[in-house]
ZATOR-805437 format. One record per residue (C-alpha): z, x, y; residue in one letter; residue number from 1. Coordinates in steps of 0.001 Angstrom, whole numbers, plus 500000, padded with zeros to 6 digits. Layout:
! ZATOR-805437
R      z      x      y type seq
R      Z      X      Y    A NUM
...
This chain:
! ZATOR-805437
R      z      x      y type seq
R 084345 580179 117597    X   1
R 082200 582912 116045    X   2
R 081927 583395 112441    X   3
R 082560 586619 111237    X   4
R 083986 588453 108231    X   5
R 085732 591122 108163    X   6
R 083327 593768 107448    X   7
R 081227 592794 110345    X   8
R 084761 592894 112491    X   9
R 085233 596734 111005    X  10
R 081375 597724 112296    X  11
R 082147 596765 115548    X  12
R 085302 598085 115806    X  13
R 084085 601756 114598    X  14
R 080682 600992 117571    X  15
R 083347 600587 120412    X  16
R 085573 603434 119568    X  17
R 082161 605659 119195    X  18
R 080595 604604 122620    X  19
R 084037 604188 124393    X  20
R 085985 606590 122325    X  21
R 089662 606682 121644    X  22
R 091272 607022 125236    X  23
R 089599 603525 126834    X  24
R 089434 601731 123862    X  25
R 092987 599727 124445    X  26
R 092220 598828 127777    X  27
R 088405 597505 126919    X  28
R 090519 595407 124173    X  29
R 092927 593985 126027    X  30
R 090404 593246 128697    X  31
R 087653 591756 125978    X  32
R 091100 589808 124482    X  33
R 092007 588100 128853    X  34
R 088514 587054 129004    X  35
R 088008 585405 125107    X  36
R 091447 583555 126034    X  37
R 089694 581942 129334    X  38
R 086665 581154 127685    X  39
R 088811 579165 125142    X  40
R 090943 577892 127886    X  41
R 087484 576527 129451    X  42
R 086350 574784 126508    X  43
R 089733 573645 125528    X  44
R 089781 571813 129414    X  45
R 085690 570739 128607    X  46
R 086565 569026 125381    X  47
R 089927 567065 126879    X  48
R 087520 565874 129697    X  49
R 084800 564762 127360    X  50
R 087158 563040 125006    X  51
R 088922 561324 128188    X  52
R 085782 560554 129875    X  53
R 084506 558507 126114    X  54
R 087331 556902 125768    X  55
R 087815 555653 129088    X  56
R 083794 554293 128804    X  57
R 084984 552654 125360    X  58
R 088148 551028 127466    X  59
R 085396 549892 130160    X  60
R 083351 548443 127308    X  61
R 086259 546578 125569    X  62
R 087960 545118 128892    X  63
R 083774 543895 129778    X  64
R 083706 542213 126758    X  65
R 087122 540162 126772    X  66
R 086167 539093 130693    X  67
R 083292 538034 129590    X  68
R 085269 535873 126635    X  69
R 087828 534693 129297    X  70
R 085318 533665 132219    X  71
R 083302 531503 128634    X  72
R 086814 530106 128406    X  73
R 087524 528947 131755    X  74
R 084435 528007 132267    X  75
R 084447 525186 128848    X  76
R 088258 524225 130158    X  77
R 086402 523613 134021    X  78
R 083197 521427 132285    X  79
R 085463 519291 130555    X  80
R 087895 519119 132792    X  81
R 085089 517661 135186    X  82
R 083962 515553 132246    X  83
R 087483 514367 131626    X  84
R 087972 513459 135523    X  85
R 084775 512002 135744    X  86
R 085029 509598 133079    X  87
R 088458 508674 134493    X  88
R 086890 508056 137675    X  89
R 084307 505223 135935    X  90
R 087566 503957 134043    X  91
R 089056 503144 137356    X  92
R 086252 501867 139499    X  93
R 085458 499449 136712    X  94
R 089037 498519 135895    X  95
R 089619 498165 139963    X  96
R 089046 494255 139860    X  97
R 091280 494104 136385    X  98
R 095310 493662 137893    X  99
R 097109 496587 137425    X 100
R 099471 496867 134688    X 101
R 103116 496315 134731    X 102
R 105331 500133 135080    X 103
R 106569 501077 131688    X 104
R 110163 501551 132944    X 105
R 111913 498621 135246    X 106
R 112538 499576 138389    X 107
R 116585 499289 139209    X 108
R 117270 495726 141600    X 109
R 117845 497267 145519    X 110
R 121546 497817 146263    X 111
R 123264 495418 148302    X 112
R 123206 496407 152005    X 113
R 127131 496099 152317    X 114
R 126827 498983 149531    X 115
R 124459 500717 151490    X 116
R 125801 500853 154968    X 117
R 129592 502051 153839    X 118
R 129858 505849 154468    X 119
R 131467 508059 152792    X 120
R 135150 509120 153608    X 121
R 134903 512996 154493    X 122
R 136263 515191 151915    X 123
R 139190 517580 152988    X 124
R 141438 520175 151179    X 125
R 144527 519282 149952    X 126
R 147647 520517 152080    X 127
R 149352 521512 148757    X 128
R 148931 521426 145369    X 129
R 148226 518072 143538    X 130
R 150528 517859 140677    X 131
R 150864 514393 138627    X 132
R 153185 511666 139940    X 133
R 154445 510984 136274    X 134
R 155556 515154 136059    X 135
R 157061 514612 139518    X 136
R 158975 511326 138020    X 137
R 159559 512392 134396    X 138
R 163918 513323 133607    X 139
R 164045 517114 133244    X 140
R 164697 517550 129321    X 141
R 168606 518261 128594    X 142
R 170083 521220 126650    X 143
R 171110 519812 123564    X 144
R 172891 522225 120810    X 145
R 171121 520820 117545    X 146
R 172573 521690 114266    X 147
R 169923 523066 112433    X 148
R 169755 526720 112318    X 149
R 166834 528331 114203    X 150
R 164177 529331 112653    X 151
R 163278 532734 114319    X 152
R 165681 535758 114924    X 153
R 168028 535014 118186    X 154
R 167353 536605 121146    X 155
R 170108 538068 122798    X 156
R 170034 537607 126690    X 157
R 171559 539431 129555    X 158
R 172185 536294 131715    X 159
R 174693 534228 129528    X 160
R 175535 530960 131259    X 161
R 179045 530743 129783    X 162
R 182050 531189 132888    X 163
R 183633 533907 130710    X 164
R 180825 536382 131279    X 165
R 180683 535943 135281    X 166
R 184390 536804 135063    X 167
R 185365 540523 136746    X 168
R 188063 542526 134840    X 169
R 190098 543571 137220    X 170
C-alpha cells in the first residue's frame, strides 16, 4: 500500500513516541493498526466489485455476440425454408394437371366384412392353473433299482420306505 523502508518506518516511530510519548503510544497503535485494516478491507470489497462488475460486462458482451450469431442462423434456416416451400408450391401447381403418382408401398386388400363384424370373445382369468394336457396324461416314471453304481455319495434319509423301519419295538 505505501512504500516504505525501514529507516523511514524507524523516523516515524521515534516522532510518535516524542509527541505522544511512551504511556499512549500502544493505544494510538492499535487504534492507527483497526483503522489501516478497514481501509484495506474497503479496497479489498472495491476491487472484488470492479473485477465482478468487468467481467459480468465481458459475459454481456459474449452472450450479445452469440444471439446475434443464432438470430443470423435462424434467420438463413427461415429464408430458405421459405425458398424451399415456395418452390414446392410452383412444383405442385404446375404438376396439378400431371396424374398423381402411384404410393410407393401397396396398400393391404380391405378385410372381408365377415372378418370384420366377428367380435372378440372377452378375455377372463383362469379358475386354476393351466398346466399341459400331455403332463396331466403322461405315466408317472417308476422306481427302478438300476445296477450301475451311483455316481455321487448316497444320501442317507430319515424317511426309509422299507416296512421294517415303520415297525415299533415293543
Amino acid at each position: 500500500m505505501f512504500n516504505f523502508s525501514f529507516g523511514e518506518l524507524l523516523v516515524i516511530g521515534v516522532i510518535a513516541l516524542l509527541v505522544l510519548g511512551p504511556d499512549k503510544l500502544p493505544g494510538a497503535a492499535r487504534t492507527a493498526g483497526v483503522w489501516i485494516g478497514k481501509i484495506k478491507r474497503t479496497v479489498g470489497n472495491l476491487q472484488h466489485e470492479i473485477t465482478s462488475q468487468l467481467e459480468a460486462e465481458d459475459l454481456r458482451r459474449e452472450l450479445s455476440k452469440q444471439g446475434k450469431r443464432i438470430d443470423g442462423g435462424v434467420n438463413r434456416a427461415r429464408k430458405g425454408f421459405e425458398r424451399f416451400t415456395s418452390e414446392f408450391n410452383g412444383a405442385a401447381s404446375s404438376s396439378s394437371r400431371q396424374p398423381p403418382l402411384p404410393p410407393s408401398r401397396p396398400e393391404p386388400p380391405p378385410a372381408p366384412a365377415e372378418v370384420r363384424a366377428a367380435p372378440l370373445p372377452p378375455l377372463r382369468p383362469p379358475s386354476r392353473p393351466v398346466i399341459a394336457r400331455a403332463a396331466l396324461d403322461a405315466p408317472l416314471p417308476s422306481p427302478e433299482r438300476s445296477t450301475e453304481e451311483p455316481t455321487g455319495t448316497p444320501i442317507e434319509s430319515s424317511m426309509d420306505p422299507s416296512p421294517s423301519s415303520n415297525q415299533r419295538n415293543d
